[in-house]
C-alpha positions as CSV (number, residue, x, y, z in Angstrom):
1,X,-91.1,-14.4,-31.0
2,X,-92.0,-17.8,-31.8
3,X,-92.9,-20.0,-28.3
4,X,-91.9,-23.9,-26.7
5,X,-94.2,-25.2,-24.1
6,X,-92.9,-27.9,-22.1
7,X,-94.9,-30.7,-20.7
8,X,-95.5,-30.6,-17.1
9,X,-92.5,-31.9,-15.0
10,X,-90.7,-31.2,-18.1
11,X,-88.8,-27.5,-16.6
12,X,-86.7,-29.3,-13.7
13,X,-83.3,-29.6,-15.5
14,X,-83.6,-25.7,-17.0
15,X,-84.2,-24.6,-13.7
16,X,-81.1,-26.5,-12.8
17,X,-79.0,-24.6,-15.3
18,X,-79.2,-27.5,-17.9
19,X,-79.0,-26.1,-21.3
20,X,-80.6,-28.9,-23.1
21,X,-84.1,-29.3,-24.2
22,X,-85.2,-32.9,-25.6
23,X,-88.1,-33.7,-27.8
24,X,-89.7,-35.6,-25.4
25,X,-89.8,-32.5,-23.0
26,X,-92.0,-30.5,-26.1
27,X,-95.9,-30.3,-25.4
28,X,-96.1,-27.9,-28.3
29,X,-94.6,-25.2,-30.5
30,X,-92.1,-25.0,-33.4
31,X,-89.5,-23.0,-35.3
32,X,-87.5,-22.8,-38.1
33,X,-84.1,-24.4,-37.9
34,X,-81.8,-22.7,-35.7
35,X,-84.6,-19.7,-34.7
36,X,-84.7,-18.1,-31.3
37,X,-87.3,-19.4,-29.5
38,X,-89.2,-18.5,-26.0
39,X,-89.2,-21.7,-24.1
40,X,-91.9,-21.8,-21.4
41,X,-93.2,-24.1,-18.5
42,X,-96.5,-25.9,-19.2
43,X,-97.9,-23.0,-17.4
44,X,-96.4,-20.4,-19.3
45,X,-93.2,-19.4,-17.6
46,X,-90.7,-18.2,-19.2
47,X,-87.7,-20.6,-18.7
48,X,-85.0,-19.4,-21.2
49,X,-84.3,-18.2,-24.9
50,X,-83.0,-21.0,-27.2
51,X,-82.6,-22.0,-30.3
52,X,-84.5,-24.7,-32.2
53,X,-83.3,-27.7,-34.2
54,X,-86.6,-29.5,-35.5
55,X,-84.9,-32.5,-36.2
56,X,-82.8,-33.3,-33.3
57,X,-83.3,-35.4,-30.6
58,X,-82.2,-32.0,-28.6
59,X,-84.5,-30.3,-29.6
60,X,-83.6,-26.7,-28.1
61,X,-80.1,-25.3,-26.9
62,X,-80.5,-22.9,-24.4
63,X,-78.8,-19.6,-25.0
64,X,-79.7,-17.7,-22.0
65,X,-81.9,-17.8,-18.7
66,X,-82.1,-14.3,-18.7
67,X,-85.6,-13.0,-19.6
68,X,-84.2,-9.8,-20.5
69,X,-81.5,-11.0,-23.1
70,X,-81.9,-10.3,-26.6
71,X,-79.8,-12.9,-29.0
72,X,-77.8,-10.5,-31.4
73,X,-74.7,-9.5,-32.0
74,X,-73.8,-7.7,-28.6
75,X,-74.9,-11.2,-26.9
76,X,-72.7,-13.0,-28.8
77,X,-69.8,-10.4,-28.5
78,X,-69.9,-11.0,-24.4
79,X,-70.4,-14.1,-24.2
80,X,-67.0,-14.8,-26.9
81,X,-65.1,-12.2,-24.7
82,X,-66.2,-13.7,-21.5
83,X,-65.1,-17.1,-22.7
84,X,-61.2,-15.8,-23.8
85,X,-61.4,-14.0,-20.2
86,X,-61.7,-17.4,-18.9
87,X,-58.8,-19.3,-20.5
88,X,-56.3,-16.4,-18.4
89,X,-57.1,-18.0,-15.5
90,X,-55.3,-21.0,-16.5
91,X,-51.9,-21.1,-17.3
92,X,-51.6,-23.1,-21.0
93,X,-48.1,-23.8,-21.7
94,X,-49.1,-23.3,-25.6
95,X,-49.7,-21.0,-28.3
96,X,-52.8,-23.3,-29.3
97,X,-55.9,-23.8,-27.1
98,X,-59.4,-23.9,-27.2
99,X,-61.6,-20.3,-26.9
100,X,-65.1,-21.8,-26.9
101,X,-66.0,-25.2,-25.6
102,X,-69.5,-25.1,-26.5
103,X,-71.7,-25.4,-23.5
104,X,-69.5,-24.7,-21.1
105,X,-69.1,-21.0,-22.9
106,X,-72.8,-20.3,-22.9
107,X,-72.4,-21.4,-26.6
108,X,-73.9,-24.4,-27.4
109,X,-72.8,-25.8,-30.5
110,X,-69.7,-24.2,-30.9
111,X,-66.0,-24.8,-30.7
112,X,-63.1,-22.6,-31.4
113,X,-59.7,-23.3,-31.2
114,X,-56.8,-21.0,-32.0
115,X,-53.6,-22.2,-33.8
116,X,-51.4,-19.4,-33.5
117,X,-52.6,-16.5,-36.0
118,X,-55.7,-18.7,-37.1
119,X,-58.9,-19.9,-35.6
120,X,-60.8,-23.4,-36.5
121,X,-64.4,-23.4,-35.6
122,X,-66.9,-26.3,-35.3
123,X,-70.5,-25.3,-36.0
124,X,-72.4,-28.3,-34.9
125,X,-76.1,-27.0,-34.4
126,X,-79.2,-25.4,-36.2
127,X,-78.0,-22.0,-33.8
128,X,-75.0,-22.1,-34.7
129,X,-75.1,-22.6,-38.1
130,X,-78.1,-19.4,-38.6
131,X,-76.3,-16.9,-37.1
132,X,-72.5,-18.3,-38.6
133,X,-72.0,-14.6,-40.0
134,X,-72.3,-12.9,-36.8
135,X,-70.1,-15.5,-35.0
136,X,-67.6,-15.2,-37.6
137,X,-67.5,-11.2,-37.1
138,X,-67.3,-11.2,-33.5
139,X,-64.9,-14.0,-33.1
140,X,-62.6,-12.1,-35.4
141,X,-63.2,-8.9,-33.4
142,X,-62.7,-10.3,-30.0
143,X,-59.3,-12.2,-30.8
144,X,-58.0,-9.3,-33.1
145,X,-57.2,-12.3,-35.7
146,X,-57.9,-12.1,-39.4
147,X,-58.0,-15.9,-40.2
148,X,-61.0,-18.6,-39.6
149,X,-61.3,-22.3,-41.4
150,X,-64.2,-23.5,-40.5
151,X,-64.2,-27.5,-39.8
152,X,-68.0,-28.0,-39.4
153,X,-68.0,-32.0,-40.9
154,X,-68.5,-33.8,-37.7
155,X,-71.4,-36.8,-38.2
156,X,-73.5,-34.3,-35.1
157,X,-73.9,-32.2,-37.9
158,X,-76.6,-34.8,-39.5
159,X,-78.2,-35.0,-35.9
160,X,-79.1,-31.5,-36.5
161,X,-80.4,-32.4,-40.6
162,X,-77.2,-29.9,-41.8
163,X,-74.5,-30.8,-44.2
164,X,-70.9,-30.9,-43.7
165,X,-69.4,-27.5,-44.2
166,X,-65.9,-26.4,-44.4
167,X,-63.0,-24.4,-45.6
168,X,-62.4,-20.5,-45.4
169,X,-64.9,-18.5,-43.7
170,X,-62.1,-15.5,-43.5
171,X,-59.1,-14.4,-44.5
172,X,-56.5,-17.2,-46.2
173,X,-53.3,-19.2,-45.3
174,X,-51.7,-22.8,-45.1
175,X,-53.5,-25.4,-43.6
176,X,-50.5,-27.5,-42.3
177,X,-49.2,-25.8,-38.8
178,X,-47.0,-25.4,-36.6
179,X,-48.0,-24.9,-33.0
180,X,-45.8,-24.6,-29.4
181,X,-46.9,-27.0,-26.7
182,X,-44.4,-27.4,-23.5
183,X,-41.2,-27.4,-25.2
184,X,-42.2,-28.9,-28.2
185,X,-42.9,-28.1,-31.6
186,X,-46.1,-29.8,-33.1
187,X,-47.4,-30.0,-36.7
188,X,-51.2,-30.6,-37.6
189,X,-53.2,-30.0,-40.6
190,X,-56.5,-28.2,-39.9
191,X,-58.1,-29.3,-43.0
192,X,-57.5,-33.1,-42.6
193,X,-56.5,-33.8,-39.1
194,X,-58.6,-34.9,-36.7
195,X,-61.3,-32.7,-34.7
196,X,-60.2,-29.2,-35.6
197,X,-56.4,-30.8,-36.5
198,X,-54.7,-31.9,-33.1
199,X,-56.1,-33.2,-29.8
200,X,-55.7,-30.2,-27.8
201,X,-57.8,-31.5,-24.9
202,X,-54.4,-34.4,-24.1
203,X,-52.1,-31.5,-23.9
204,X,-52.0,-31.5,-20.1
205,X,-51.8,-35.7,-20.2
206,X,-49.0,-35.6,-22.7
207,X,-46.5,-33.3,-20.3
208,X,-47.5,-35.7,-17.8
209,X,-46.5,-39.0,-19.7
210,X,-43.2,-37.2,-20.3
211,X,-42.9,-36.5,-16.7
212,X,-43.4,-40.2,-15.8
213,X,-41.0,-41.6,-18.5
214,X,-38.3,-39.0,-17.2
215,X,-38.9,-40.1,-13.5
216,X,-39.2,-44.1,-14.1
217,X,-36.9,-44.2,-17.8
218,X,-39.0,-46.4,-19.3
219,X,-37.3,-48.8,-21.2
220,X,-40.1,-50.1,-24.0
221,X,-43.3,-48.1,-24.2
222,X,-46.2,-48.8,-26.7
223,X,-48.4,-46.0,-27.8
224,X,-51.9,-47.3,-29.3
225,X,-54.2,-44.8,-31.5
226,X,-50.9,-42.9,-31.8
227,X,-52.4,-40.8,-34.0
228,X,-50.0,-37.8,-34.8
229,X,-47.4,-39.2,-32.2
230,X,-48.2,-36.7,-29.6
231,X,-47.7,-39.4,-26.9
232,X,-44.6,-40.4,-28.6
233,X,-42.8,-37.3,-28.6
234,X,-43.3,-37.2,-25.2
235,X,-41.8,-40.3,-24.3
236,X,-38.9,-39.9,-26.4
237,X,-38.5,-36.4,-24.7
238,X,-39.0,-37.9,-21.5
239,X,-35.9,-40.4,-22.5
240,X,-37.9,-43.5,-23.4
241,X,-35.4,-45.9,-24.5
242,X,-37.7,-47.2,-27.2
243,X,-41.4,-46.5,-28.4
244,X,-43.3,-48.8,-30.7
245,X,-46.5,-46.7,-31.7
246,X,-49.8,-48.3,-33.8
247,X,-52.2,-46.5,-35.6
248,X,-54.2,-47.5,-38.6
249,X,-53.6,-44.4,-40.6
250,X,-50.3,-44.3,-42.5
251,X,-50.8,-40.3,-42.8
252,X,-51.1,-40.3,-39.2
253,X,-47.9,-41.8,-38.8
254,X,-46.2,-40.0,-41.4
255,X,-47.1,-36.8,-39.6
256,X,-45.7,-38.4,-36.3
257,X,-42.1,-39.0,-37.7
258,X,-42.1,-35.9,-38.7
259,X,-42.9,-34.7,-35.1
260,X,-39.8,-36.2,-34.6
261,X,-37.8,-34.0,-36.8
262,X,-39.1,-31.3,-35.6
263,X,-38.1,-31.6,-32.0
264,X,-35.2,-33.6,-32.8
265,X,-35.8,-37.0,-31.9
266,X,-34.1,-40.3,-32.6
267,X,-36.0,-42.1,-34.8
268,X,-33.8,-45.0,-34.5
269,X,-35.8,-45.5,-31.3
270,X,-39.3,-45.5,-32.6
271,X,-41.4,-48.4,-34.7
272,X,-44.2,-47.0,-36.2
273,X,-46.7,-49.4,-37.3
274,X,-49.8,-49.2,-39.7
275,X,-51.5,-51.5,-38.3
276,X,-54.9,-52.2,-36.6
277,X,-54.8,-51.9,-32.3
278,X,-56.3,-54.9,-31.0
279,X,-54.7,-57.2,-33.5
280,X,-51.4,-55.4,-32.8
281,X,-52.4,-56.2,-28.9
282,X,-52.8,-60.1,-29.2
283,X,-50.1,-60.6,-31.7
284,X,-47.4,-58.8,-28.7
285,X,-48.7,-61.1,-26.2
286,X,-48.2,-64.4,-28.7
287,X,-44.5,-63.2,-29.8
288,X,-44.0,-62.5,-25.5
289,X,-43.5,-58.5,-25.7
290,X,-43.7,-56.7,-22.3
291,X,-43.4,-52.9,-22.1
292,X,-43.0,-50.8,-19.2
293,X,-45.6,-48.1,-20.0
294,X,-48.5,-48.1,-22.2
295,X,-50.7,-45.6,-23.7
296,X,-54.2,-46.3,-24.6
297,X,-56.0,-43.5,-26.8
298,X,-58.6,-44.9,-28.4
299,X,-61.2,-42.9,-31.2
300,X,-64.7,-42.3,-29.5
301,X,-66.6,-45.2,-29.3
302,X,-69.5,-44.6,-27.7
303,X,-71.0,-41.0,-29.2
304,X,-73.8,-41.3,-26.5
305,X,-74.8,-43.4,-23.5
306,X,-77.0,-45.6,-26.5
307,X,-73.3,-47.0,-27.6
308,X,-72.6,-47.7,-23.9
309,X,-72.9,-51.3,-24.0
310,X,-71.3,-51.8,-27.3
311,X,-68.5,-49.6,-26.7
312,X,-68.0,-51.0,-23.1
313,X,-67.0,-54.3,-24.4
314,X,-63.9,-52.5,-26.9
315,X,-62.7,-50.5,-24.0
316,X,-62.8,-53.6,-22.0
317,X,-61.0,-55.9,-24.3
318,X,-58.3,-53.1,-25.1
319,X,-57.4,-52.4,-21.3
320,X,-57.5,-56.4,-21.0
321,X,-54.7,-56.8,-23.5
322,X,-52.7,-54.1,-22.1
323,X,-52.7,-54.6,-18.6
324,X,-51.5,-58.6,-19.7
325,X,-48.4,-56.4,-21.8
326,X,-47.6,-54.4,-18.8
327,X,-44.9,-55.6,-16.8
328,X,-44.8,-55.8,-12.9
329,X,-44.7,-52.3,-12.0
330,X,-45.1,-50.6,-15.2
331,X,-47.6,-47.7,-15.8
332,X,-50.6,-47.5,-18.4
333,X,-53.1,-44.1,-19.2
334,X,-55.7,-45.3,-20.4
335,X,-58.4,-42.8,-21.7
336,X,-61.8,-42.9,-23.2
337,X,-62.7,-39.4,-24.9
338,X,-66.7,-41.3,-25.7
339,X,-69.6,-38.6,-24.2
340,X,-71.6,-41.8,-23.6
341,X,-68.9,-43.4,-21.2
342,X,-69.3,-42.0,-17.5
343,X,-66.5,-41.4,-15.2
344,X,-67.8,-43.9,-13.2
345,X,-68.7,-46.8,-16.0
346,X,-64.7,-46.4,-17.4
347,X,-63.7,-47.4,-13.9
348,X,-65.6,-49.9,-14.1
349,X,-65.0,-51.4,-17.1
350,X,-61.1,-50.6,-16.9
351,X,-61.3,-52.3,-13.2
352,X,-63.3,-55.3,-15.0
353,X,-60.5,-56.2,-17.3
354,X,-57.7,-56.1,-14.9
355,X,-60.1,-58.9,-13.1
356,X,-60.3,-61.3,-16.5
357,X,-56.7,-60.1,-17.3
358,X,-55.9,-61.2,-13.8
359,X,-54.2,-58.3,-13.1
360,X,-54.4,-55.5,-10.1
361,X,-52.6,-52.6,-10.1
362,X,-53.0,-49.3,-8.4
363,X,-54.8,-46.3,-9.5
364,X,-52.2,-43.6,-9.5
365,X,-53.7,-40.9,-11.2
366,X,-57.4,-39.6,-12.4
367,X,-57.2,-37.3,-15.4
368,X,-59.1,-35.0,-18.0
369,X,-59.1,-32.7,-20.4
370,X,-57.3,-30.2,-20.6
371,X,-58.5,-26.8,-18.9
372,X,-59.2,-24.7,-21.9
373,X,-62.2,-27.9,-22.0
374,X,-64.0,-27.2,-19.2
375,X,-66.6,-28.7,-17.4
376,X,-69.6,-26.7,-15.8
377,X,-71.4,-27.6,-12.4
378,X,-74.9,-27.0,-14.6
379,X,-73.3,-29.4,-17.9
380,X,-71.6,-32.6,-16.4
381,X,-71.6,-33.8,-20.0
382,X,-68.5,-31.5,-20.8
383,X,-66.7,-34.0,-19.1
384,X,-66.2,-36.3,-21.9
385,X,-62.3,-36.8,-21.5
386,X,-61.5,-39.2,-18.9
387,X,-58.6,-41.0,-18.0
388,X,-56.7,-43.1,-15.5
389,X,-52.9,-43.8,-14.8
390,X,-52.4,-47.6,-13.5
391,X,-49.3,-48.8,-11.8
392,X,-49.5,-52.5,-12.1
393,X,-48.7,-54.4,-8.9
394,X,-45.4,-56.3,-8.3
């Protein structure tokens, strides 16, 4: 077995339960792509097993702590069943939801999520990717299912020097879904949508916005990045008198009138515009449109904390524009799903445009993903959802 040593200093977060090896930690020692390696202190302590990706900035993902684990098939076959264990303890109003969220699970690199009768994985590192087989068979074990696309064509893919990857990896069916969430019925593509097809991680957020338009029955709501319309189904359900909802994808919104049908909506009550957000933003407050709730859902735009700065100032302007749109005591969620954006600095940020909007407002609400997305106390960065509801004052 091939060994890492570690610079002095270099073990502190491992011993913490981190997961995460950067190049900069590496006194010496290589691999081949995706191989199990021993990682060691500069002294020659064994830390954990991991596997290597020579061309990432993490440059090992830890796969156990355990000095006695061996990285085969039976390791795999726990840790998958130990991860579906996990999601009973939550109640998921849903027959979609994620199975694997990646660190969290003990599985670095991976995501699963099941769509009814079919699984969608995300393969996003060199360990991943070298023992795909094995994953495959035991995720098709451990869930008893027969179908798995795999939807490994995320831009991490060419952090790790591997190229995009997807399409069948068992069995065979549509690709356009139909999936249960609340009491709604919601279509998604897994070949085309976003992430694996839908936003599984708002599913929690969305059942909330409907149980804020049913208690205030908001009159105009705006939904920006409406994507698929999830947001505006909910408000509709919720008895939203009318929601306007902006996305730059025209498939996007074609999919989201067809939400509509589905549950039975009144499309007389929607405006769905292809159009970009932040010109959407300023050319409402020229033309004088107020709404009484807003929903802010933008794309990631800060990957890591190296796009903080750049992505600070979109996520500032956005809230800016729609805390000026939001009437006296109307409601905004505003989200930011970007790894690189802590808790704490979208607080800030969403707190700094109220103050050039010149706008205050209370903070109602603090939310996040989704529980089937969870966070660890050892892997803070699994917290990459966040989200506030703002009340603005009278």
């Amino acid at each position: 077995m091939k060994s890492i040593r570690l610079r002095p200093g270099k073990e502190k977060s491992l011993l913490k339960g981190h997961p995460w090896i950067f190049d900069g930690a590496v006194a010496k020692g290589g691999a081949d792509s995706g191989e199990t390696v021993r990682i060691e202190s500069h002294e020659g302590r064994f830390l954990a097993w991991a596997a290597f990706s020579p061309k990432s900035r993490i440059r090992a993902r830890v796969w156990s702590f355990e000095e006695s684990a061996r990285i085969d098939e039976a390791f795999f076959a726990e840790r998958v069943a130990r991860a579906i264990e996990a999601r009973k303890l939550w109640r998921i109003e849903s027959d979609a939801m994620r199975l694997i969220h990646g660190e969290s699970d003990g599985l670095p690199g991976l995501v699963v999520d099941r769509y009814g009768d079919t699984l969608v994985a995300q393969m996003t590192s060199c360990g991943t990717e070298r023992f795909k087989p094995t994953l495959c068979k035991v995720l098709l074990s451990q869930t008893g299912l027969g179908k798995l696309y795999e939807r490994s064509d995320g831009s991490v893919r060419a952090l790790e020097g591997l190229p995009e990857s997807s399409g069948w990896l068992a069995g065979e069916g549509p690709v356009e879904l139909l999936i249960r969430e609340h009491g709604w019925r919601l279509g998604l593509d897994i070949a085309r949508g976003h992430k694996t097809g839908f936003y599984l991680d708002q599913r929690d957020n969305r059942q909330r916005f409907f149980q804020w338009t049913a208690q205030r029955a908001f009159a105009q709501v705006l939904n920006c990045f409406s994507y698929t319309g999830g947001f505006t189904v909910a408000a509709l359900a919720g008895g939203a008198g009318f929601v306007t909802s902006v996305d730059s994808s025209a498939p996007a919104l074609e999919q989201a009138k067809a939400q509509l049908r589905l549950n039975g909506l009144d499309d007389s009550r929607t405006e769905m515009l292809d159009a970009d957000v932040n010109a959407s933003l300023r050319r409402f407050l020229q033309e004088g449109r107020r709404f009484d709730a807003i929903v802010l859902d933008p794309p990631k735009f800060a990957p890591t904390s190296a796009h903080a700065e750049r992505a600070a100032r979109a996520y500032k302007d956005i809230n800016r524009l729609a805390l000026q749109l939001l009437r006296p005591g109307g409601v905004l969620f505003t989200f930011s799903c970007s790894g690189g954006i802590s808790v704490d600095l979208f607080h800030k940020i969403v707190a700094s445009a109220g103050i050039d909007a010149g706008v205050d407002a209370f903070i109602s609400e603090k939310l996040g993903g989704a529980p089937d997305h969870p966070m660890t106390l050892c892997f803070p960065e699994g917290e990459y959802l966040k989200g506030l509801v703002l009340v603005r004052k009278t």
